[in-house]
KEBA-123886 format. One record per atom (N, C-alpha, C): residue in three letters; z, y, x. Coordinates in steps of 0.001 Angstrom, whole numbers, padded with zeros to 6 digits, always signed. Layout:
! residues N
ALAZYX ...
! end
This chain:
! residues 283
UNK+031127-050377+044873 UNK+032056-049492+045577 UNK+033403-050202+045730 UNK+034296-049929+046907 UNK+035150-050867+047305 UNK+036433-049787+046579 UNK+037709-050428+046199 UNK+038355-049925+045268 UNK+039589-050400+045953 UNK+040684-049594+046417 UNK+042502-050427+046479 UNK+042751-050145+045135 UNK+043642-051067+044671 UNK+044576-050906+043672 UNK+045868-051635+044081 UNK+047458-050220+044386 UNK+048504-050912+044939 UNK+049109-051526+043965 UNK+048852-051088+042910 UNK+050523-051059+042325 UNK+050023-052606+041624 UNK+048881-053045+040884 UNK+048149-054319+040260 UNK+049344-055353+041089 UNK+048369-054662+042291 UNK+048827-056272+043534 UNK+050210-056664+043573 UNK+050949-055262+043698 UNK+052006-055236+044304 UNK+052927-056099+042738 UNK+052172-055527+041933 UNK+053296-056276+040690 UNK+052733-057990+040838 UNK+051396-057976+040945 UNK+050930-060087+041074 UNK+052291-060651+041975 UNK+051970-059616+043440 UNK+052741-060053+044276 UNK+054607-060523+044030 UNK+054694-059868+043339 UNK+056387-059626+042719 UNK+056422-060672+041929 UNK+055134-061090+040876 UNK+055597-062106+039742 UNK+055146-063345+040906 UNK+054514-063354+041642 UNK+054403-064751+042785 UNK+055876-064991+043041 UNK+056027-063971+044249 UNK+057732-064267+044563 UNK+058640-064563+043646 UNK+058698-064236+042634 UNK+059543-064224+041720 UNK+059491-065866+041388 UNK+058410-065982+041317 UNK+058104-067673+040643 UNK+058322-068224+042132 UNK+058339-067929+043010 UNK+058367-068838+043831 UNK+059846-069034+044604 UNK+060949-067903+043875 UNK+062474-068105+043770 UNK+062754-068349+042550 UNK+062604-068028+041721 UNK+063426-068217+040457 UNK+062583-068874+039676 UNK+062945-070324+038479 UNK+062369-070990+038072 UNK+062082-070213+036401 UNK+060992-070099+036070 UNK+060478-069455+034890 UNK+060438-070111+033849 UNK+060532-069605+032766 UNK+060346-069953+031270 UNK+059049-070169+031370 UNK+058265-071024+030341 UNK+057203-070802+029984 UNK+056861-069695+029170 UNK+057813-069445+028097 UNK+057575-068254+027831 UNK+057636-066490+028583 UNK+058466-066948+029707 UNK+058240-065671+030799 UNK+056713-066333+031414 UNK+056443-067055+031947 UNK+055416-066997+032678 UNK+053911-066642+032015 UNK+053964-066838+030275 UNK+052970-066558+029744 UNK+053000-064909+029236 UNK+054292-064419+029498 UNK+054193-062794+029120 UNK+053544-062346+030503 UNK+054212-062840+031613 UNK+053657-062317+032924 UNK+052022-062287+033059 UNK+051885-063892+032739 UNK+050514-063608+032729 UNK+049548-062370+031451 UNK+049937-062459+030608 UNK+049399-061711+029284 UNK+049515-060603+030614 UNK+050779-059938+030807 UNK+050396-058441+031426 UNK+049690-058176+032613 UNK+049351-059338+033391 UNK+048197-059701+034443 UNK+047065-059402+033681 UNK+046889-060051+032543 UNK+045417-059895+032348 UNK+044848-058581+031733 UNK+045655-057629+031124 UNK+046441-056689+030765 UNK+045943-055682+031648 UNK+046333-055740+032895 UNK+046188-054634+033684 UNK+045089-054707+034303 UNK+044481-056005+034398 UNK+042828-056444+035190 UNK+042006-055931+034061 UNK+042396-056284+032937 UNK+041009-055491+031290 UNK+041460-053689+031664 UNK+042685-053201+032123 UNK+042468-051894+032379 UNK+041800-051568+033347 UNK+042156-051920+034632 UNK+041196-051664+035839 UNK+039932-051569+035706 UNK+039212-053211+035108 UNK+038341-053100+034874 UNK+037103-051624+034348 UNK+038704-051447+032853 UNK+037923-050102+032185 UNK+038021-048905+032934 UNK+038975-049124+033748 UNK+039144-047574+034479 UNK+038211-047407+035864 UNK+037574-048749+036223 UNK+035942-048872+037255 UNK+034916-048254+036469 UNK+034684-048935+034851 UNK+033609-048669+034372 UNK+033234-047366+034188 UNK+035048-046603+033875 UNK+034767-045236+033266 UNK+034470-044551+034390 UNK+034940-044914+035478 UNK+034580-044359+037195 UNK+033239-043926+036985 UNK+032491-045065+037264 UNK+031002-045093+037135 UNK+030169-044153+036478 UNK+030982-044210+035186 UNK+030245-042977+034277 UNK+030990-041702+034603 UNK+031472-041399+034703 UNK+032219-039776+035619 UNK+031482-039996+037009 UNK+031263-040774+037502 UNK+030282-040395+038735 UNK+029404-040009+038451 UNK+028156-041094+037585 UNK+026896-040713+037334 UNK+027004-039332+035930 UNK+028252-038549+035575 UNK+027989-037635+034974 UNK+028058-036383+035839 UNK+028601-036942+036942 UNK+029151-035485+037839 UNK+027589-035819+038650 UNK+026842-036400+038956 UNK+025762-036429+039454 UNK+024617-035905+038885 UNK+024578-036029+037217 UNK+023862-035305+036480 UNK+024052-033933+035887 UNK+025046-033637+036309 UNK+025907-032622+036243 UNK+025549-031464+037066 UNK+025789-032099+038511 UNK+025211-031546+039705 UNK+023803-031388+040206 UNK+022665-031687+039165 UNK+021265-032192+039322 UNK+021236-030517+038359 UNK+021640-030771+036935 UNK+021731-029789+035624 UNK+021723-028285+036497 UNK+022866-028140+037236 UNK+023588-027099+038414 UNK+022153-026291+039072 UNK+021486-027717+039655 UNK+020928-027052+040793 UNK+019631-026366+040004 UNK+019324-026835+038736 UNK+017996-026397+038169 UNK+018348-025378+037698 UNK+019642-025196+037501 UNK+019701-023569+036703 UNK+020380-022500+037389 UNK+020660-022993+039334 UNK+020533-022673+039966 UNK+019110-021685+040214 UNK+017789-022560+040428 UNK+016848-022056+040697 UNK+016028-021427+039459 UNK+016655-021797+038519 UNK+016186-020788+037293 UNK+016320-019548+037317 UNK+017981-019512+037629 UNK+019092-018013+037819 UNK+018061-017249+038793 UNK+017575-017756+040215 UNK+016876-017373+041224 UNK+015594-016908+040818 UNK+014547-017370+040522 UNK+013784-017025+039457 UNK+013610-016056+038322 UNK+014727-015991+037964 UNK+015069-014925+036908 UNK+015330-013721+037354 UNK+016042-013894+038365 UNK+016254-012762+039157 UNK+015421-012131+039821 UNK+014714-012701+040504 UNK+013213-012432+040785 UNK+012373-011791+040081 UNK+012395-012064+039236 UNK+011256-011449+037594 UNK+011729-010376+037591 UNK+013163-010302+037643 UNK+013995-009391+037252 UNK+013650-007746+037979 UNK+013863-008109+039018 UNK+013494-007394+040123 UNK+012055-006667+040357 UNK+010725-007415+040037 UNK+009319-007279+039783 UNK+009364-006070+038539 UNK+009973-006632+037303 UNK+010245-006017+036130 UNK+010807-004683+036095 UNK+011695-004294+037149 UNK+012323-002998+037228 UNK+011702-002242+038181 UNK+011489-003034+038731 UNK+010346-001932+039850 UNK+008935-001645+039165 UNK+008314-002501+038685 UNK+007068-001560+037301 UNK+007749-000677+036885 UNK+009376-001159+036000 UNK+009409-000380+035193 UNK+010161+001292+035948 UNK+010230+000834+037206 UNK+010271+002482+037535 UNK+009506+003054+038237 UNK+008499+002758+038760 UNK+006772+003049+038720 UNK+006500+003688+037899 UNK+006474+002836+036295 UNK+005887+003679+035270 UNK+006693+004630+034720 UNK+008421+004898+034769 UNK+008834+005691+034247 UNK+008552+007237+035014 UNK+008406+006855+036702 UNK+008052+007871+037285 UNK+006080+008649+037117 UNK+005911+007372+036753 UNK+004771+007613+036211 UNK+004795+008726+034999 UNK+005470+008436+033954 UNK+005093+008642+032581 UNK+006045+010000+032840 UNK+006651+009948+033112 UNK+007268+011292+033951 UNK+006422+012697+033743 UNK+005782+012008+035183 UNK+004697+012729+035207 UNK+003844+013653+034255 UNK+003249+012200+033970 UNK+002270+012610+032875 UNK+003142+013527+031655 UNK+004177+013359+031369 UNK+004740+014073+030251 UNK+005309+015220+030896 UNK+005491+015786+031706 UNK+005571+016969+032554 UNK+003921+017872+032297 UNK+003291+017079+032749 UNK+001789+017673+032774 UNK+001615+017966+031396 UNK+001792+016789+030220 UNK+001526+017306+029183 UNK+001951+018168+028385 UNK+003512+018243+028316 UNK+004340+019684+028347 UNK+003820+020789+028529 UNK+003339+020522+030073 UNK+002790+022010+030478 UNK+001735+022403+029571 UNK+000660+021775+029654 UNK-000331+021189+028736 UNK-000328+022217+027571 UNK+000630+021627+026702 UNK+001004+022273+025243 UNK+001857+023208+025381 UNK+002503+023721+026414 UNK+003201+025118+025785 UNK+001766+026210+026517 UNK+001052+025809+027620 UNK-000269+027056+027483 UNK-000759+026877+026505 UNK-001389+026373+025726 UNK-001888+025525+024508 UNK-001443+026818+023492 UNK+000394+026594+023771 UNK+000488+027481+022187 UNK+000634+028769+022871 UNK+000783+029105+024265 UNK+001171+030553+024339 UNK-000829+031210+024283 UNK-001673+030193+024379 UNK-003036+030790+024056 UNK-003522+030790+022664 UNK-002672+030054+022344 UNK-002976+030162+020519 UNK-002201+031597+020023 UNK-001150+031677+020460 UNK-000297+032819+020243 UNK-001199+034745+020436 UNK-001464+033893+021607 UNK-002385+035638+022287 UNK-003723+035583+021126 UNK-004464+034493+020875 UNK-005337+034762+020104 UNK-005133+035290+019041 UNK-004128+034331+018335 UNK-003536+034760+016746 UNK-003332+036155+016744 UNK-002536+036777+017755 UNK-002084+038283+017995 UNK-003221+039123+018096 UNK-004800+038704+018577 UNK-005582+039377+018907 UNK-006424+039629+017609 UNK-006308+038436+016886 UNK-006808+038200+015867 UNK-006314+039231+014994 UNK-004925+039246+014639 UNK-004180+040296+013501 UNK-004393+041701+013860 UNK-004661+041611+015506 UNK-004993+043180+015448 UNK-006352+043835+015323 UNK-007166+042352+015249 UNK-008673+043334+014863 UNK-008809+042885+013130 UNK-008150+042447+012506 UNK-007850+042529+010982 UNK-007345+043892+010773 UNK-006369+044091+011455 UNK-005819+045056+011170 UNK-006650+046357+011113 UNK-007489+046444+012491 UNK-008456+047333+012814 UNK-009572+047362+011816 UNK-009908+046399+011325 UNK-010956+046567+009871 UNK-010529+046603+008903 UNK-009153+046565+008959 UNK-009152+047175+007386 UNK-008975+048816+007235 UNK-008257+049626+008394 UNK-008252+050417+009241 UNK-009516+051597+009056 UNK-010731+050566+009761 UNK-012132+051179+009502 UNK-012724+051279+008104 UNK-012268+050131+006736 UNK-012760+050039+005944 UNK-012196+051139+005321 UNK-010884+051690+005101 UNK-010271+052442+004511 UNK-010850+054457+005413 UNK-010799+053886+006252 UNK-011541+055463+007081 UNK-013003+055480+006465 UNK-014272+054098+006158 UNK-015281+054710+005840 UNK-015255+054894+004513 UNK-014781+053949+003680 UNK-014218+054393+002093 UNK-014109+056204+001820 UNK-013381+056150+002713 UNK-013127+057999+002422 UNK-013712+058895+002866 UNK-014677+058399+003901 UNK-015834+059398+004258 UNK-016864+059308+003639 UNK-017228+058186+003109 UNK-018354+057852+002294 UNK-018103+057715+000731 UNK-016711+058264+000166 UNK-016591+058358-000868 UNK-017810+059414-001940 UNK-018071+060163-001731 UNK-019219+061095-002333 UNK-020304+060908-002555 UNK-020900+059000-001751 UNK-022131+058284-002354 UNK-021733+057285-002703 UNK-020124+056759-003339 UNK-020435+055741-004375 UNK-021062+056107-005267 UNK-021186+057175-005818 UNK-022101+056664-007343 UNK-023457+057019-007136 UNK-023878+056756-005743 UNK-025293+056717-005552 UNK-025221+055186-004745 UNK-024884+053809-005249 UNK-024780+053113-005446 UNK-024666+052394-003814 UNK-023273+052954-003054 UNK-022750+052868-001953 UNK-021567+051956-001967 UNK-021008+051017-001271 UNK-019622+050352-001505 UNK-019234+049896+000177 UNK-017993+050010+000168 UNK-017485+049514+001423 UNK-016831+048198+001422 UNK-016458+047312+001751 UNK-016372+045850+001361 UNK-015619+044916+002785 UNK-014915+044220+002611 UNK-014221+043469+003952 UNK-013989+041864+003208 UNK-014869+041526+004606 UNK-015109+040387+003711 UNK-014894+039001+005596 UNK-014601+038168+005805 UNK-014695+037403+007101 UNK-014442+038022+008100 UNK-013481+039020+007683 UNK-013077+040069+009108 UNK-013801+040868+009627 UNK-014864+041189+008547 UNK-015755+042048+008864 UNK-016057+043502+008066 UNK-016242+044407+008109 UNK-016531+045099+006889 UNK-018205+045644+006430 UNK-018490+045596+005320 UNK-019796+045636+004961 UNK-019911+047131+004023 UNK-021049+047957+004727 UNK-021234+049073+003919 UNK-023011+048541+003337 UNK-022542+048803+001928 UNK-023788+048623+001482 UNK-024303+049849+000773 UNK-025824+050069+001454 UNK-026095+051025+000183 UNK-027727+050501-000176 UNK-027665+050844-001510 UNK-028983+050863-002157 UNK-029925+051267-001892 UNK-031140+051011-001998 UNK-032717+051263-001180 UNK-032576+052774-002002 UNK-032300+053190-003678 UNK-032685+054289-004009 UNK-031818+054975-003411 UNK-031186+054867-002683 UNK-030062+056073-001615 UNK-030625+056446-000456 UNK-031590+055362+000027 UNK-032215+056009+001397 UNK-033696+055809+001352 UNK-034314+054712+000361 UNK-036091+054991+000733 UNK-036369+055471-000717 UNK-037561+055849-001171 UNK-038170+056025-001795 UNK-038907+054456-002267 UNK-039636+054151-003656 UNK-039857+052730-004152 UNK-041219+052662-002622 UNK-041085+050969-002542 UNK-041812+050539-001393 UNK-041488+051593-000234 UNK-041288+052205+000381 UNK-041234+053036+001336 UNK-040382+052970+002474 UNK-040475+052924+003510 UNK-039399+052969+004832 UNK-039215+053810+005271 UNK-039431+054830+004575 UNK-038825+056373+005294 UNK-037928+057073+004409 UNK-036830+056927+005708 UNK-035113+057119+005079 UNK-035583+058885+004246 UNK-034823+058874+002901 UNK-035280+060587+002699 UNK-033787+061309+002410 UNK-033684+062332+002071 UNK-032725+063259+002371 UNK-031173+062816+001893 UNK-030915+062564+000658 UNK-029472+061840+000833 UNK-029363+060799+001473 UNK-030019+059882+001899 UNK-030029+058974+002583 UNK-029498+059411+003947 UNK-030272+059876+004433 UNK-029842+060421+005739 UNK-028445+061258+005938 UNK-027637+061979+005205 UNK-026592+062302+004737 UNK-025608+061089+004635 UNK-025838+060159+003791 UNK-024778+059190+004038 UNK-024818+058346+005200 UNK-025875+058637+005709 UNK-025944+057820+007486 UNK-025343+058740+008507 UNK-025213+060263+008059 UNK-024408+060777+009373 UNK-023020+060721+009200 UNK-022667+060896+007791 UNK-021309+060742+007536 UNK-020642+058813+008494 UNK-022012+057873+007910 UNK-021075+057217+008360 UNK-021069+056686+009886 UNK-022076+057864+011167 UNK-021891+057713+012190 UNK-021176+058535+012756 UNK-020447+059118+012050 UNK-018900+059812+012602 UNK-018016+059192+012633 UNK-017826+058094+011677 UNK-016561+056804+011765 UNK-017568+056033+013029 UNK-018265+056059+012805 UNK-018802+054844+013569 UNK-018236+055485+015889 UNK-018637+056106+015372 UNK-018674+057433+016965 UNK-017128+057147+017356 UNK-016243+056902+016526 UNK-014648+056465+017033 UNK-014737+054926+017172 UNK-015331+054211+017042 UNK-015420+052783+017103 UNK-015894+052259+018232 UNK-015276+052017+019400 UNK-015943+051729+020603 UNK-015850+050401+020893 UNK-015688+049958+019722 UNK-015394+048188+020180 UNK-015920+047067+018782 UNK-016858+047669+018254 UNK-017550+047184+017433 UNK-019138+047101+017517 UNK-019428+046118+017113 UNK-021105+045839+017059 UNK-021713+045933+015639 UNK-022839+046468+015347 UNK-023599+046822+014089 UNK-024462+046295+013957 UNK-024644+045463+013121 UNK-025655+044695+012222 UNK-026445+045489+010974 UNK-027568+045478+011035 UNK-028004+046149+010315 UNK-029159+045341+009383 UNK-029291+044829+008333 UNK-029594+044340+007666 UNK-030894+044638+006580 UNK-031934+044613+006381 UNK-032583+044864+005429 UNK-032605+043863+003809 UNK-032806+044211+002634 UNK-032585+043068+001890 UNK-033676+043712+000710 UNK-034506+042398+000259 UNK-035089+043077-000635 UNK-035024+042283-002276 UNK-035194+042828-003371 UNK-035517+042060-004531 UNK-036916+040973-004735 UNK-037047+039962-005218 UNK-038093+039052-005479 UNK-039455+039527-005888 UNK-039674+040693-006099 UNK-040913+041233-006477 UNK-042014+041268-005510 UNK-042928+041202-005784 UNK-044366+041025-004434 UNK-044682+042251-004077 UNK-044910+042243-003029 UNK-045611+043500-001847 UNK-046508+043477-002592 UNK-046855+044980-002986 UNK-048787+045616-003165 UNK-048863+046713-002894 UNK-050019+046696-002218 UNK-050656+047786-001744 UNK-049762+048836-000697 UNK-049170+047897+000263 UNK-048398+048725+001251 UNK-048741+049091+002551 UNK-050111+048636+002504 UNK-050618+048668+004053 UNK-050342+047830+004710 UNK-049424+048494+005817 UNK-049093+047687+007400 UNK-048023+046837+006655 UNK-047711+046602+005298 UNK-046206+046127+005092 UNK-047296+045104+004440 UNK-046707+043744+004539 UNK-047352+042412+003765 UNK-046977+042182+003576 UNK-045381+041795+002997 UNK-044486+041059+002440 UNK-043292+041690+002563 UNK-042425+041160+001460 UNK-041058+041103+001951 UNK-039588+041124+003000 UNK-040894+040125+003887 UNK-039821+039978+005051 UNK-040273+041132+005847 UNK-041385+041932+005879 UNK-042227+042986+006770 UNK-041370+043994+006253 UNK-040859+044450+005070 UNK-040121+045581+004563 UNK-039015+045439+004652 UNK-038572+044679+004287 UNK-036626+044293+004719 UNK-036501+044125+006471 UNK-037473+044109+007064 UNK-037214+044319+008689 UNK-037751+045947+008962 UNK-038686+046265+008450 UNK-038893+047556+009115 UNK-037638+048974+008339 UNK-037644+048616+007206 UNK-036456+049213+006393 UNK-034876+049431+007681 UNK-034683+048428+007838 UNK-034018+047557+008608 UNK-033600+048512+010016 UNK-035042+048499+010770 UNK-035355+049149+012219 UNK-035341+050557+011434 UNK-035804+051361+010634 UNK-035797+053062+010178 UNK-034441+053372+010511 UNK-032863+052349+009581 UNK-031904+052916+010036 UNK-031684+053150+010973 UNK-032114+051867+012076 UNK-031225+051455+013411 UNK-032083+053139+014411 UNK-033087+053165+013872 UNK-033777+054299+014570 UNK-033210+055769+014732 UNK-032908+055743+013501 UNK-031865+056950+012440 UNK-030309+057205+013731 UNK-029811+055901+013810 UNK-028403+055813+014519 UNK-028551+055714+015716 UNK-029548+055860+016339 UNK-029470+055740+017777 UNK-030291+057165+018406 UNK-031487+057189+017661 UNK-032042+058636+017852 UNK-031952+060122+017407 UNK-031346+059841+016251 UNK-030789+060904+015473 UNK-029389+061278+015711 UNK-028472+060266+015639 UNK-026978+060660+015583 UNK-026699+059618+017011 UNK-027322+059189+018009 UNK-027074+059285+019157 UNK-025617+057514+019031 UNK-025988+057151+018494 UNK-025106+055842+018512 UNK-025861+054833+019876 UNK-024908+054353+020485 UNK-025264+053549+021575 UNK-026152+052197+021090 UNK-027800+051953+021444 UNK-028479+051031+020686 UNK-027838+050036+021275 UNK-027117+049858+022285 UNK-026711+048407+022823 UNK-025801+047540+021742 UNK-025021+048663+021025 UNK-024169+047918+019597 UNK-024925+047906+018687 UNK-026403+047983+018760 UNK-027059+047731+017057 UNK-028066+046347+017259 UNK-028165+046109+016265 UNK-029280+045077+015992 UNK-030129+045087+014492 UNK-031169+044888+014804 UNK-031782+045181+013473 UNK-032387+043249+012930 UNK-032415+043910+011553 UNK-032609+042147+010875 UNK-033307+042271+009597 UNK-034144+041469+009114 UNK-034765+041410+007606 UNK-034437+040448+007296 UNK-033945+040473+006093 UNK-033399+038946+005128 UNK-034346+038620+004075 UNK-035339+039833+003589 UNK-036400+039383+002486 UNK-035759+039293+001092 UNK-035801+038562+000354 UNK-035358+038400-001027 UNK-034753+036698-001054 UNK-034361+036696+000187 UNK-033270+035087-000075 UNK-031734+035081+000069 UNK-031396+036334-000064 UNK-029769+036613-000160 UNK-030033+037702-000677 UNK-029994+037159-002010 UNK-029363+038380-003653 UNK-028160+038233-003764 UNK-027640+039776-004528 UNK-026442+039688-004364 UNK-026134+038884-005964 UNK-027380+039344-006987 UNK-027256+038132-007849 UNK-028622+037473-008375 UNK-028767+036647-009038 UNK-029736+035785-009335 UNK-029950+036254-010679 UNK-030114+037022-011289 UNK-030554+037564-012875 UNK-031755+037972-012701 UNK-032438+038402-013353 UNK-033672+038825-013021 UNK-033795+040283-014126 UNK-032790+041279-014311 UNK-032899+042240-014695 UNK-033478+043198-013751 UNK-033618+044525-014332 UNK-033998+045678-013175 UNK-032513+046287-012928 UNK-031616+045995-013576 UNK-030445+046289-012564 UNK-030245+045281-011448 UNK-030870+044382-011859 UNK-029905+043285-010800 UNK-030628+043243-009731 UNK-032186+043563-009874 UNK-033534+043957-008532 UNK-032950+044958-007835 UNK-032241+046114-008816 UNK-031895+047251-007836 UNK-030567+046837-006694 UNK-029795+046097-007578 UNK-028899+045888-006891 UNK-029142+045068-005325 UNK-030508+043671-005646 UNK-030548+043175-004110 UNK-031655+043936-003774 UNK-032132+045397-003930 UNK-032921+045888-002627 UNK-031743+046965-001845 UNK-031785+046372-000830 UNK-030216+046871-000041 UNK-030552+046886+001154 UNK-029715+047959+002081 UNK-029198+048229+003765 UNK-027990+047573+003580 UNK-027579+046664+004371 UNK-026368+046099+004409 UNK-025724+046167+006323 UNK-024970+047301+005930 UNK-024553+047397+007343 UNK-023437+046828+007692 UNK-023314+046136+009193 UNK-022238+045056+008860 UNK-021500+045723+010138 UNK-020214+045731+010217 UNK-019293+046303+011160 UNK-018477+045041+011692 UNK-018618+044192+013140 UNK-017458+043285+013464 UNK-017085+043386+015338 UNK-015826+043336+014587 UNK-015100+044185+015912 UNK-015691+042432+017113 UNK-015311+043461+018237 UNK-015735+042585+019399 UNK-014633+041590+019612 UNK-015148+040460+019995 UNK-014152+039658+020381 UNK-014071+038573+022208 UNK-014310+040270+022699 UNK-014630+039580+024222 UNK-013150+038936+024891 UNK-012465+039751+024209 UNK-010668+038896+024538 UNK-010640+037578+023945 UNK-010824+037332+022480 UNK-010964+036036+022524 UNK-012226+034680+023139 UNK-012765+035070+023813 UNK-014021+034659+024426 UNK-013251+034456+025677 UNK-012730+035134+026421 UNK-012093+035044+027739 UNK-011262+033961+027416 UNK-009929+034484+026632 UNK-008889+033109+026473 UNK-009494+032408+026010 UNK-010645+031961+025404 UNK-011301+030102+024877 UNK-011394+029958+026386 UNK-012494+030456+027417 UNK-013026+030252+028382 UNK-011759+029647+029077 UNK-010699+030755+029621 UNK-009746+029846+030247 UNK-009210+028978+029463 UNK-008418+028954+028497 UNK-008437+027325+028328 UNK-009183+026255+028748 UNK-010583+026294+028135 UNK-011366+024880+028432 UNK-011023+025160+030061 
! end
């Protein structure tokens, strides 16, 4: 690279003239020169350092342009990155709107159930305490009223309504069955289970009856016969059932404890067509 330097020259030039009017010392002419050579070792350094301030401003300007197109790049990403990310926020939006909705029907159907629920608790305990007191005059003909899974259970003993082996309901028996189809006659929203149950002892000599399970079902059907033909109860709320001798109420093998599992176990549970509807709508 081509370089002026005035002021170098202009001083050579000055110590020329100078020597070439005025006659010099040797010792002036060797300071002159010393500061000639002086200012040529600076030049020199002040080319070299040129060079390197060029080639740094060149690498400099190389450094620039890459993080130039980095910056560009980045920005780019940048841009890709916020637009997903407001895609998905409008996304997730969404979805958490929906799911909101989601969970407050969720609890306002848990709510109606729970409510539906306390009021047919309420309603059996209600009924248990109304047949308690109508049927108070055959507990000690071995009668009990009982609430047990939201349900209430009237039990009475085979010697309250059959005769030994026998399926024909006889006179107190039938007495504590009308008493308790007068509670029953206010109950328009309950279904009746009717249960036969017998002790472990073997069928003999019963005829048409062969077993256990044949007497704890026909036992069973005498009541349901009793409540629908006699005292006029709607058969669409009854059902009849034999359990046999595999649900005792205990496992001893006394003759109290036989008397105790030969049993009518009438089971009272309120309807639950409201909660059947709200499951339905939900799912």
């Amino acid at each position: 690279m081509k370089r002026t330097f005035i002021v170098p020259v202009m001083m050579v030039s000055s110590v020329i003239g100078l020597t070439s009017c005025v006659a010099l010392s040797k010792k002036d002419y060797r300071k002159l020169i010393a500061e000639r050579d002086s200012l040529q070792n600076t030049l020199a350094d002040c080319g070299s350092k040129g060079d390197s301030l060029q080639a740094l401003n060149h690498k400099l300007k190389g450094d620039t342009s890459n993080l130039g197109d980095q910056l560009r790049l980045a920005q780019e990403q940048n841009e890709l990155l916020f637009k997903d990310y407001t895609a998905l926020r409008n996304n997730s939006s969404g979805e958490i709107k929906k799911l909101s909705a989601d969970l407050a029907a969720r609890e306002r159907n848990l709510r109606e159930v729970e409510a539906i629920l306390k009021s047919r608790d309420e309603a059996t305990n209600a009924l248990q305490k109304k047949l308690s007191k109508a049927l108070l005059g055959f507990s000690e003909s071995g009668l009990t009223v009982s609430v047990k899974d939201g349900k209430v259970f009237v039990s009475l003993t085979d010697k309250l309504l059959f005769d030994t082996g026998s399926i024909i309901i006889d006179t107190k028996g039938k007495e504590a069955l009308d008493e308790l189809a007068k509670v029953l006659k206010t109950q328009p929203d309950i279904n009746i289970l009717v249960e036969g149950h017998t002790d472990n002892a073997k069928v003999r000599n019963l005829g048409q009856i062969k077993d256990n399970w044949d007497l704890s079902v026909l036992r069973a059907t005498s009541v349901v016969r009793y409540l629908t033909e006699v005292q006029k109860l709607e058969p669409i709320k009854l059902e009849a059932a034999g359990r046999g001798e595999f649900i005792p109420v205990t496992m001893e093998n006394t003759t109290e404890a036989k008397s105790k599992n030969r049993r009518i176990e009438i089971i009272l549970s309120p309807k639950l067509d409201e909660i059947y509807k709200l499951l339905q709508v939900k799912n």
